[in-house]
C-alpha positions in Angstrom: 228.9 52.5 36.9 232.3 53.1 37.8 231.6 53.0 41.4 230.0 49.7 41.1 233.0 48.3 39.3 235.5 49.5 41.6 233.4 48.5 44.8 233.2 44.7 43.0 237.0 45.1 42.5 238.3 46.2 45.8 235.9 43.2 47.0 237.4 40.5 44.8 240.8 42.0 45.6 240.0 41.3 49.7 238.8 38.1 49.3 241.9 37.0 47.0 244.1 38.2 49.9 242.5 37.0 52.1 242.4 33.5 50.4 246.4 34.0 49.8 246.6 34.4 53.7 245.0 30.9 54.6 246.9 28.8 52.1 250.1 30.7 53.5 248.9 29.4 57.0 248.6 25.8 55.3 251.8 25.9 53.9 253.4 26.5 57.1 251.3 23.8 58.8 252.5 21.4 56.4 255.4 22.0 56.8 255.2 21.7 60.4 255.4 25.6 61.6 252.9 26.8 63.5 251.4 23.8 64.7 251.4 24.2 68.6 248.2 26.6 69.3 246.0 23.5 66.7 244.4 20.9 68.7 244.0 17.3 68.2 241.1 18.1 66.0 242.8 20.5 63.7 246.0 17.9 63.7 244.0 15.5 61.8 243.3 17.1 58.1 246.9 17.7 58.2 248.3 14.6 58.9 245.5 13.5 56.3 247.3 15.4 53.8 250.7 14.6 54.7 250.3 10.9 54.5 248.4 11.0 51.4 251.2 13.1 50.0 253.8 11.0 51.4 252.1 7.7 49.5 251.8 9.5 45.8 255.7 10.3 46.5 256.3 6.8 47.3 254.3 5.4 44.7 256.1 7.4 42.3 259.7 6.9 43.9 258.5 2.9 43.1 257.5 3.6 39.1 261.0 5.3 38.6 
């Protein structure tokens, strides 16, 4: 049993890491590290993001 629990632990414990890694990667890409090895194709979700971002700022900059 306790085998089993720390086996389903040391899983869940990769797979948050692992998770933690990729959103630091997307930080950095929004913020506009790392971007020269990602292609046109890989360019687009983030430019996606940052213009979406951009018009929520702008929309609240307006209501202020």
């Amino acid at each position: 049993l306790w085998d089993a629990k720390h086996e389903y632990l040391s899983s869940e414990l990769d797979r948050i890491k692992k998770e933690n890694d990729n959103m630091q990667i997307e930080l950095r890409h929004l913020k506009g590290e790392d971007i020269n090895s990602l292609n046109a194709k890989e360019l687009i979700p983030i430019e996606e993001a940052l213009q979406n971002g951009l018009s929520k700022v702008r929309d609240k900059k307006s209501d202020i």
